[in-house]
N, CA, C and O atoms as a Tinker XYZ file with bonds, in Angstrom:
   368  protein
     1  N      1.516000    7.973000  -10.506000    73     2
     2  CA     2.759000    7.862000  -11.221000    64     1     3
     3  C      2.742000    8.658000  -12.496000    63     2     4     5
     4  O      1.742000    9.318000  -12.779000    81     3
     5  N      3.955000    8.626000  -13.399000    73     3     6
     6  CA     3.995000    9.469000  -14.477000    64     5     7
     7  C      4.952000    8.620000  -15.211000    63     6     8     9
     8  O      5.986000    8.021000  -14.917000    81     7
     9  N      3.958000    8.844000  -16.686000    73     7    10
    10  CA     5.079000    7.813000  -17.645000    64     9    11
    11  C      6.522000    8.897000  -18.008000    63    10    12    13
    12  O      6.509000   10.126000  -17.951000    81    11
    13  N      7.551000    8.126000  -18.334000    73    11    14
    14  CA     8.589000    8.981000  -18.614000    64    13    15
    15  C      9.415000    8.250000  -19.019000    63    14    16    17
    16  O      9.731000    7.171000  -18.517000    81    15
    17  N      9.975000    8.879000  -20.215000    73    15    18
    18  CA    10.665000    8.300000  -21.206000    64    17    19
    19  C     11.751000    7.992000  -20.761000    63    18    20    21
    20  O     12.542000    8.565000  -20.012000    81    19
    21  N     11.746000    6.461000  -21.580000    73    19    22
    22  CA    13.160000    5.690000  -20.840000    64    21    23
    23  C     12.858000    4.716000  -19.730000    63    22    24    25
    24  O     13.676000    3.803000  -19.622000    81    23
    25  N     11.998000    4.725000  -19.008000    73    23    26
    26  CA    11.209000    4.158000  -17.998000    64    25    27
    27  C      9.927000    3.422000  -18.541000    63    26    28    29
    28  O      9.262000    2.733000  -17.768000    81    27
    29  N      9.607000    3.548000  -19.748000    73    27    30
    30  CA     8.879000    2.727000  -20.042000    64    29    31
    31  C      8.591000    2.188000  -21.378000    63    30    32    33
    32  O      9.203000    2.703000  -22.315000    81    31
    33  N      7.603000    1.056000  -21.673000    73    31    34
    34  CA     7.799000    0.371000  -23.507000    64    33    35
    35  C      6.593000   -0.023000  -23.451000    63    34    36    37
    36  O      6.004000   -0.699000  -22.608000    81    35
    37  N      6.098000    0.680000  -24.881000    73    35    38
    38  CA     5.009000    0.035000  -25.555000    64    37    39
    39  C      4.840000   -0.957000  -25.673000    63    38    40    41
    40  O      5.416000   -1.243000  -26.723000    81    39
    41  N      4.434000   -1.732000  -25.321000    73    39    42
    42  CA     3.858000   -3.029000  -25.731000    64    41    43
    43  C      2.554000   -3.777000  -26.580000    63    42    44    45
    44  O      2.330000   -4.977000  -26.737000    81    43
    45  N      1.855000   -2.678000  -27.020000    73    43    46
    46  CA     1.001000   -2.874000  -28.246000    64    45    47
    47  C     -0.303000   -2.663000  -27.607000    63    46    48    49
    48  O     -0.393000   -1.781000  -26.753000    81    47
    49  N     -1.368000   -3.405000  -27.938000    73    47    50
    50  CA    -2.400000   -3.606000  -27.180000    64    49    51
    51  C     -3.277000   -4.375000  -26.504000    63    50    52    53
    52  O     -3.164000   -5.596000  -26.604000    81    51
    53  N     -4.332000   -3.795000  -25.674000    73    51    54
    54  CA    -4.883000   -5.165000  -24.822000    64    53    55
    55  C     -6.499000   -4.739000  -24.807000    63    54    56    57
    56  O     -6.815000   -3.682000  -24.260000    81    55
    57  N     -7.286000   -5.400000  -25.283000    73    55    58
    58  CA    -9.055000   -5.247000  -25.292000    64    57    59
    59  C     -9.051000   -3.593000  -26.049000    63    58    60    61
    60  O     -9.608000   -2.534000  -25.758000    81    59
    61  N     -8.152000   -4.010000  -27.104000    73    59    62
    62  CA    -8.727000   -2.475000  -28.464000    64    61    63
    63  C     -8.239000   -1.259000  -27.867000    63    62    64    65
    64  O     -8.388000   -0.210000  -28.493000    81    63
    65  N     -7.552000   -1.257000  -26.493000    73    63    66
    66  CA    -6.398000   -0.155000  -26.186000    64    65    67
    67  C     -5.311000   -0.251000  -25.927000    63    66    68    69
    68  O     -4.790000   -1.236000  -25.404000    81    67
    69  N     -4.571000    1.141000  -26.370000    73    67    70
    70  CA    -3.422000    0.828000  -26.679000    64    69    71
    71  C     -2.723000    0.976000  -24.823000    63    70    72    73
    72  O     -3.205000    1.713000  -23.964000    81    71
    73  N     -1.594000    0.104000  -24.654000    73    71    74
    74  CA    -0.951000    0.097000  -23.161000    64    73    75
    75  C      0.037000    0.209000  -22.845000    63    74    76    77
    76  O      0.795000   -0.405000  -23.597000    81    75
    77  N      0.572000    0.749000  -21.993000    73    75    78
    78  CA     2.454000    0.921000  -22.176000    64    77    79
    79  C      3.415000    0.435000  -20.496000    63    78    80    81
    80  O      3.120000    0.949000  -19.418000    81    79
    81  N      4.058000   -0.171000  -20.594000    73    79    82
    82  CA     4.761000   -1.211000  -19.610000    64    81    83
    83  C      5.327000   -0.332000  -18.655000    63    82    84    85
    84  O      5.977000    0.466000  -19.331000    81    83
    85  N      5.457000    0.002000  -17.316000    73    83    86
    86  CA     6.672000    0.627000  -17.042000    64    85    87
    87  C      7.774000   -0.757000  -16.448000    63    86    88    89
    88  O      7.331000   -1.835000  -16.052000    81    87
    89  N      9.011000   -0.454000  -16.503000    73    87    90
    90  CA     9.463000   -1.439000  -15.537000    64    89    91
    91  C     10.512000   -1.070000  -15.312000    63    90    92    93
    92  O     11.288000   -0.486000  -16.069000    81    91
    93  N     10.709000   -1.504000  -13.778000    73    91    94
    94  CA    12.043000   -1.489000  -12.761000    64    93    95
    95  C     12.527000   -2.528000  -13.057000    63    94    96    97
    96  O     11.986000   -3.571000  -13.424000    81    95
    97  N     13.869000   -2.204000  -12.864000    73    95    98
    98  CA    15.199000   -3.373000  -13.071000    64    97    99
    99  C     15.197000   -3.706000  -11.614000    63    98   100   101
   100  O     14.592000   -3.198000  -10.669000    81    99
   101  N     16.145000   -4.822000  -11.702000    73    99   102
   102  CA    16.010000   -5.312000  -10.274000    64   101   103
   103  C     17.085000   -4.403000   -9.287000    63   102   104   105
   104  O     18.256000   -4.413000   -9.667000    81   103
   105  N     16.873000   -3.880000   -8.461000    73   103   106
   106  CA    17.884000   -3.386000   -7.872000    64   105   107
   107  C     18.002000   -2.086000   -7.792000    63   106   108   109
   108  O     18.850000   -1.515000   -7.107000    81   107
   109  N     17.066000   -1.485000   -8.565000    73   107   110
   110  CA    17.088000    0.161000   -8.590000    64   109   111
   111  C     16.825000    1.038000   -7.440000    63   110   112   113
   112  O     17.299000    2.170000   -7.338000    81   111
   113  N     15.883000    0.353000   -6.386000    73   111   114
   114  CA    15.675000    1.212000   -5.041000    64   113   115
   115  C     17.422000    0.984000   -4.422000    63   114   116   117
   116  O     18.065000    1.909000   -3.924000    81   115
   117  N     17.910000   -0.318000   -4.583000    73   115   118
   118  CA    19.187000   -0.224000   -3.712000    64   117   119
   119  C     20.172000    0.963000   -4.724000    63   118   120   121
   120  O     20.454000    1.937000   -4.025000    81   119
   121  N     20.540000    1.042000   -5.673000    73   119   122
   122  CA    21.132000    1.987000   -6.447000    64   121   123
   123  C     20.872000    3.517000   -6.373000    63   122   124   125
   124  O     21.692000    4.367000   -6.721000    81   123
   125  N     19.521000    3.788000   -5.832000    73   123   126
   126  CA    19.047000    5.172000   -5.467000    64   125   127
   127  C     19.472000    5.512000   -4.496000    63   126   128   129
   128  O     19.781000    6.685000   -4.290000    81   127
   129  N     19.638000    4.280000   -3.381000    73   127   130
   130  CA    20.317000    4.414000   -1.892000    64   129   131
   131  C     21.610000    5.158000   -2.070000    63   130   132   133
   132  O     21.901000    6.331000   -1.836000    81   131
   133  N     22.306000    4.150000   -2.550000    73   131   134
   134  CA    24.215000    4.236000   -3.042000    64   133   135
   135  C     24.095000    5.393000   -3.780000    63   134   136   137
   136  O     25.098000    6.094000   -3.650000    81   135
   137  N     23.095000    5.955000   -4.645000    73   135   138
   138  CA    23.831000    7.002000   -5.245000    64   137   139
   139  C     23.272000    8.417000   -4.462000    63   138   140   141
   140  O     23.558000    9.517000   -4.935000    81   139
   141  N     22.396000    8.279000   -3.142000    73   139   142
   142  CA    22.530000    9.378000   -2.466000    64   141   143
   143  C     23.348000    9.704000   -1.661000    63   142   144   145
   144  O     23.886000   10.795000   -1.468000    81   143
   145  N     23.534000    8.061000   -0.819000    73   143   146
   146  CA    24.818000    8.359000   -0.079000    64   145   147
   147  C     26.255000    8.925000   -0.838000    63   146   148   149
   148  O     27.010000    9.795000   -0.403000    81   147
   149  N     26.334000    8.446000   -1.622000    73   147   150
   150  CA    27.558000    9.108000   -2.529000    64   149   151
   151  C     27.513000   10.752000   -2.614000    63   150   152   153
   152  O     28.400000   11.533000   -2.270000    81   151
   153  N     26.169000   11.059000   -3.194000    73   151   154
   154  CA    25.931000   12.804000   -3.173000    64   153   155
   155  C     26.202000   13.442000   -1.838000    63   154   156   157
   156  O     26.867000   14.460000   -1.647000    81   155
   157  N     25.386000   12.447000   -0.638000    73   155   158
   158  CA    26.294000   13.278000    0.432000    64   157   159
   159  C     27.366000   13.836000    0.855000    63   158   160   161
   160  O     27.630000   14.965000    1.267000    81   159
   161  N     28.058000   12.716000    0.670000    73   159   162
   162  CA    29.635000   12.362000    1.165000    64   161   163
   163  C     30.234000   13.669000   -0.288000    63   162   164   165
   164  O     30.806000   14.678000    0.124000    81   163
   165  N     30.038000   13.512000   -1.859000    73   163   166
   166  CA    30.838000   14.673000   -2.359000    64   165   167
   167  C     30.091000   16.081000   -1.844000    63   166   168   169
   168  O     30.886000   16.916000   -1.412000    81   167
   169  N     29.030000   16.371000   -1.832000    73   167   170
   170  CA    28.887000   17.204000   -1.187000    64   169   171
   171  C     29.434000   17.869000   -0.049000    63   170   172   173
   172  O     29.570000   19.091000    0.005000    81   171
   173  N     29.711000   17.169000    0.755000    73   171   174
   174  CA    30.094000   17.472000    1.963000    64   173   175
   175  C     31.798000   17.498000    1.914000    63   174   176   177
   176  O     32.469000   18.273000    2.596000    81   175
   177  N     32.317000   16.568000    1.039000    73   175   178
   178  CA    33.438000   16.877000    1.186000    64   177   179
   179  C     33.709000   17.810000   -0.109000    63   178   180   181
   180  O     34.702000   17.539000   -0.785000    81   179
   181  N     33.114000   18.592000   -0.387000    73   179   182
   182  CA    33.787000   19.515000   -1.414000    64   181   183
   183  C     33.233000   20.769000   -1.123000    63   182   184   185
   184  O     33.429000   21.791000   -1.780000    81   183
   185  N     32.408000   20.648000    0.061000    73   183   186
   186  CA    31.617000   22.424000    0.594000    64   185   187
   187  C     30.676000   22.702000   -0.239000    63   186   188   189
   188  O     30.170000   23.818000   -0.126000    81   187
   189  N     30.157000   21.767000   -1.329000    73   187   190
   190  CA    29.118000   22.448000   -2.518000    64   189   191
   191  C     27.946000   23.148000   -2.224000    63   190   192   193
   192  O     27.616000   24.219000   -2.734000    81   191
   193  N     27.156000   22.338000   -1.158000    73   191   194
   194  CA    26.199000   23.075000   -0.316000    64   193   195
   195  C     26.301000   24.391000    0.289000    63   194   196   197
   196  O     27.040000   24.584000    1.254000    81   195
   197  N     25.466000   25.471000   -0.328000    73   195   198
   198  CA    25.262000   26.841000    0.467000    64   197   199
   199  C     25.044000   26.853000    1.611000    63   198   200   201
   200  O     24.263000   26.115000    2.210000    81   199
   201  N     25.847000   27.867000    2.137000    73   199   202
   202  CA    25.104000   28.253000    3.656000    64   201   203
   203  C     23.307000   28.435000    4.027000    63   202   204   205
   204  O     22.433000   29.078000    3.445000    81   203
   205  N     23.262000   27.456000    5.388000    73   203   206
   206  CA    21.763000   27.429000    5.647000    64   205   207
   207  C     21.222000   26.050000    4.765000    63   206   208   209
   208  O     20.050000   25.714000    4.938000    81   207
   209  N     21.810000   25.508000    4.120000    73   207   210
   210  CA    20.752000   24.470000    3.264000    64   209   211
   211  C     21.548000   22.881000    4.204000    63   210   212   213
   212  O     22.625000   22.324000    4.416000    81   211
   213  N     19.728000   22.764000    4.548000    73   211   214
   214  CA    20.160000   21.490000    5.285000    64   213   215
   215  C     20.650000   20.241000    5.009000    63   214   216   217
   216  O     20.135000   19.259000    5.542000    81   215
   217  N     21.400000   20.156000    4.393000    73   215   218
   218  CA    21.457000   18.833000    3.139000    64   217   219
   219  C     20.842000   17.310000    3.556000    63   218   220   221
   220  O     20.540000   16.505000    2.674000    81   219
   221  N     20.682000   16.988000    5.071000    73   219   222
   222  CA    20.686000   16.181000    5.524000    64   221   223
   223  C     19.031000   15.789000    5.287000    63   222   224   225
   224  O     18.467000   14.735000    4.996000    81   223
   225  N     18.481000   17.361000    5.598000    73   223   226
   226  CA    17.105000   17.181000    4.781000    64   225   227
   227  C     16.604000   17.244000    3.805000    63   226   228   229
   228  O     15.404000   16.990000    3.702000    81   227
   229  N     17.339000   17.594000    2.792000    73   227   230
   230  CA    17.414000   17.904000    1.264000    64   229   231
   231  C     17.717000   16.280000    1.029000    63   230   232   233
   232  O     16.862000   15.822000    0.270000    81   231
   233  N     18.546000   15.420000    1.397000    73   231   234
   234  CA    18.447000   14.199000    0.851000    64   233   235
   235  C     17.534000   12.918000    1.518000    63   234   236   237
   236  O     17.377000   11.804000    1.019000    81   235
   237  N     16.881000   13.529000    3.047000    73   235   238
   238  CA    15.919000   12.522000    3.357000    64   237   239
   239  C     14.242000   12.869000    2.718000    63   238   240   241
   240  O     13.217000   12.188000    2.763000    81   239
   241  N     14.419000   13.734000    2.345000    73   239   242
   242  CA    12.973000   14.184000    1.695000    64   241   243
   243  C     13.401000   13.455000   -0.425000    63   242   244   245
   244  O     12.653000   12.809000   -1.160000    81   243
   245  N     13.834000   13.609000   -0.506000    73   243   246
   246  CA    14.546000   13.201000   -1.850000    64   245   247
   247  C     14.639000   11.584000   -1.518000    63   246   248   249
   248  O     14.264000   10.917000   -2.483000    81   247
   249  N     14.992000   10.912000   -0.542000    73   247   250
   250  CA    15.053000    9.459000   -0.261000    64   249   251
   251  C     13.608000    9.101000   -0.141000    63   250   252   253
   252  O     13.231000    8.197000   -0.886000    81   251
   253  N     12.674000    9.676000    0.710000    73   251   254
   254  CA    11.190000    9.670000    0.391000    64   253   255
   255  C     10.879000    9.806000   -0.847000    63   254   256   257
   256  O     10.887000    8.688000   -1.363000    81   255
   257  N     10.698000   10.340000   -1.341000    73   255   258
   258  CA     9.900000   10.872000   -2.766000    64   257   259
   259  C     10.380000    9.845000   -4.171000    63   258   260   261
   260  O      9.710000    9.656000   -5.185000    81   259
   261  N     11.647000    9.322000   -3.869000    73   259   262
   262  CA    12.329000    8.181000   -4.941000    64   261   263
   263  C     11.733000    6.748000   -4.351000    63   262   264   265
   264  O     11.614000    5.740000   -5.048000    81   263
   265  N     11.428000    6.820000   -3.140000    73   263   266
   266  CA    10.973000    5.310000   -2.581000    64   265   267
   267  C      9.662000    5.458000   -3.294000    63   266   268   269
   268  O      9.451000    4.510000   -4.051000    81   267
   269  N      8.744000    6.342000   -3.275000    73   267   270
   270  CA     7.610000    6.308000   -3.538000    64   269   271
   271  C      7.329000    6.140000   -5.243000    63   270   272   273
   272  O      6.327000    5.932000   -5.927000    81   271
   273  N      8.450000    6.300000   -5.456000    73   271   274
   274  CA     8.594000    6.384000   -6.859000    64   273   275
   275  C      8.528000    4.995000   -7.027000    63   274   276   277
   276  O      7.580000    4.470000   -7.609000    81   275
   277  N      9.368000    4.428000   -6.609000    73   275   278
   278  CA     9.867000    3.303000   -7.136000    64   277   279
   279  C      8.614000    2.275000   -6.315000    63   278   280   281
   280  O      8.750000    1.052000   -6.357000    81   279
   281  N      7.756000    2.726000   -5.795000    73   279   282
   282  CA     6.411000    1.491000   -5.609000    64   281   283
   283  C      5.741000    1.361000   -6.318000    63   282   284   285
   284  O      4.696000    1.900000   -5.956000    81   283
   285  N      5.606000    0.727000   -7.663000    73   283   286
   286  CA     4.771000    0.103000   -8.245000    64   285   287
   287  C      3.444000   -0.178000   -8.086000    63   286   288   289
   288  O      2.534000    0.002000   -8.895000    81   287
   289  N      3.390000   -0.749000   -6.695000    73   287   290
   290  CA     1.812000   -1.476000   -6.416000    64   289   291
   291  C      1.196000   -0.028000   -6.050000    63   290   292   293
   292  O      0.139000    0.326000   -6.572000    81   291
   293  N      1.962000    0.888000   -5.037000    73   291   294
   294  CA     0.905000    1.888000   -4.857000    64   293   295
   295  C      0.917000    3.109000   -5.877000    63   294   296   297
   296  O      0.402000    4.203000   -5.645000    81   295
   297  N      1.425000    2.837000   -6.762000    73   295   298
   298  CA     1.258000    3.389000   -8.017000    64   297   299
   299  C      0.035000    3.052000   -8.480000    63   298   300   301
   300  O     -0.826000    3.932000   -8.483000    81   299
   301  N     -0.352000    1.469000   -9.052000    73   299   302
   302  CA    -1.304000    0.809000   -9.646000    64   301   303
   303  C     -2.601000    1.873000   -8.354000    63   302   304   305
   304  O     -3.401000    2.782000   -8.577000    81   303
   305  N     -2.356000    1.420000   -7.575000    73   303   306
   306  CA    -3.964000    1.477000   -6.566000    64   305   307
   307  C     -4.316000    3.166000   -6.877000    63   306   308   309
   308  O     -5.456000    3.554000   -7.131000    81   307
   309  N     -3.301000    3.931000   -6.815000    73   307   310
   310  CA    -3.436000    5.865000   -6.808000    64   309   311
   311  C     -3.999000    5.612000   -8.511000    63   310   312   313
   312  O     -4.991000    6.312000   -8.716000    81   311
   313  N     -3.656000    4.919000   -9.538000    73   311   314
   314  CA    -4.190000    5.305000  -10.855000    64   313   315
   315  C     -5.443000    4.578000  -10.901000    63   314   316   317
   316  O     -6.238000    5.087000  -11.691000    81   315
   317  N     -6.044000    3.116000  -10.054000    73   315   318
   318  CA    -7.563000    2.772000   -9.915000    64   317   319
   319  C     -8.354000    3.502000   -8.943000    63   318   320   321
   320  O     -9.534000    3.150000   -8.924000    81   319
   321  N     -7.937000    4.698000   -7.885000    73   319   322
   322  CA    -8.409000    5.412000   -7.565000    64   321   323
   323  C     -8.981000    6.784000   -8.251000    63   322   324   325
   324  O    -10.086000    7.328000   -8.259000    81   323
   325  N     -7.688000    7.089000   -8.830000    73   323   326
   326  CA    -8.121000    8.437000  -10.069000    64   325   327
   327  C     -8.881000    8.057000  -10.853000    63   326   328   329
   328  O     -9.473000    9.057000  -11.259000    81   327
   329  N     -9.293000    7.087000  -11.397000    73   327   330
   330  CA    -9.835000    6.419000  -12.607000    64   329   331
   331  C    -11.532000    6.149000  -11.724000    63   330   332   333
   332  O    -12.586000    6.087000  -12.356000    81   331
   333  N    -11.465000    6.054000  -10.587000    73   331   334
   334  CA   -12.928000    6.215000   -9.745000    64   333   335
   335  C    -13.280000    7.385000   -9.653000    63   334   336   337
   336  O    -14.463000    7.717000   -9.567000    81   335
   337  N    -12.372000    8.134000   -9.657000    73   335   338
   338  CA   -13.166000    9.314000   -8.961000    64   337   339
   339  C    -13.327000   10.221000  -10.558000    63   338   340   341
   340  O    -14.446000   10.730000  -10.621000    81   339
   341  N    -13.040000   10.318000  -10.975000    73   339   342
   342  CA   -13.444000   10.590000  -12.598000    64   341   343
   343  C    -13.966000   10.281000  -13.138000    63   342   344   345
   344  O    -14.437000   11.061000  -13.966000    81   343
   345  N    -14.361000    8.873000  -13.166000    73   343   346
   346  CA   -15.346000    8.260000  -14.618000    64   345   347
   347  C    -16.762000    8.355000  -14.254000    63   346   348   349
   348  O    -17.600000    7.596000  -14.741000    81   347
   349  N    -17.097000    9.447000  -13.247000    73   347   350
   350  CA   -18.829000    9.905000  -13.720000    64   349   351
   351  C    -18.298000   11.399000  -14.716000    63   350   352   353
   352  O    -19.191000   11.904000  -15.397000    81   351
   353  N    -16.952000   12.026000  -14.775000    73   351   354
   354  CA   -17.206000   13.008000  -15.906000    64   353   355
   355  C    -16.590000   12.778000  -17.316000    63   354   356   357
   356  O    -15.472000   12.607000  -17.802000    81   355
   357  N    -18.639000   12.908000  -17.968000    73   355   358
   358  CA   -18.215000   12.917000  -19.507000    64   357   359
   359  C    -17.049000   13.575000  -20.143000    63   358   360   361
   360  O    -16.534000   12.973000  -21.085000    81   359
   361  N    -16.608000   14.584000  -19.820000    73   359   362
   362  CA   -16.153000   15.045000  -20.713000    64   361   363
   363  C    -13.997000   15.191000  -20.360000    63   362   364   365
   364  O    -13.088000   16.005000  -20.525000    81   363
   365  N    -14.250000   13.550000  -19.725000    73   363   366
   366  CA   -12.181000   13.150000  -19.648000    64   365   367
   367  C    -12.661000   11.652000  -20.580000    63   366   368
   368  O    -11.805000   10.836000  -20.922000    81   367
């Protein structure tokens, strides 16, 4: 994952480091839904899409990549994995 402003709050500290919260509102994967389907539908009804661009795959690859976003838990496990495979080098 990646912190990014607006998406997340300091919350001070915990065992002498400093830690920062991210958090989802409730409802945000369903709101990512609704607001792609929406991009389709103006898209499509206003011709915005260039010739040749598949939009249909332009927004199921984009529906992937926001789901993944929005998982939390396998967020946590990918940053206790990075954090294994790094901490034999001194110098991070």
């Amino acid at each position: 994952g990646r912190l990014k402003e607006g998406n997340h709050a300091e919350r001070g500290w915990k065992e002498g480091k400093r830690v920062a919260v991210k958090v989802q509102y409730p409802g945000v994967s369903d709101s990512i839904e609704s607001d792609l389907s929406n991009l389709t539908m103006l898209v499509k009804a206003t011709g915005l899409a260039p010739p040749g661009l598949f939009l249909e795959n332009v927004i199921r690859v984009g529906r992937e990549e926001l789901k993944v976003e929005c998982d939390y838990r396998r967020e946590v496990e990918n940053q206790k994995r990075f954090r294994s495979l790094i901490s034999s080098d001194a110098g991070l």
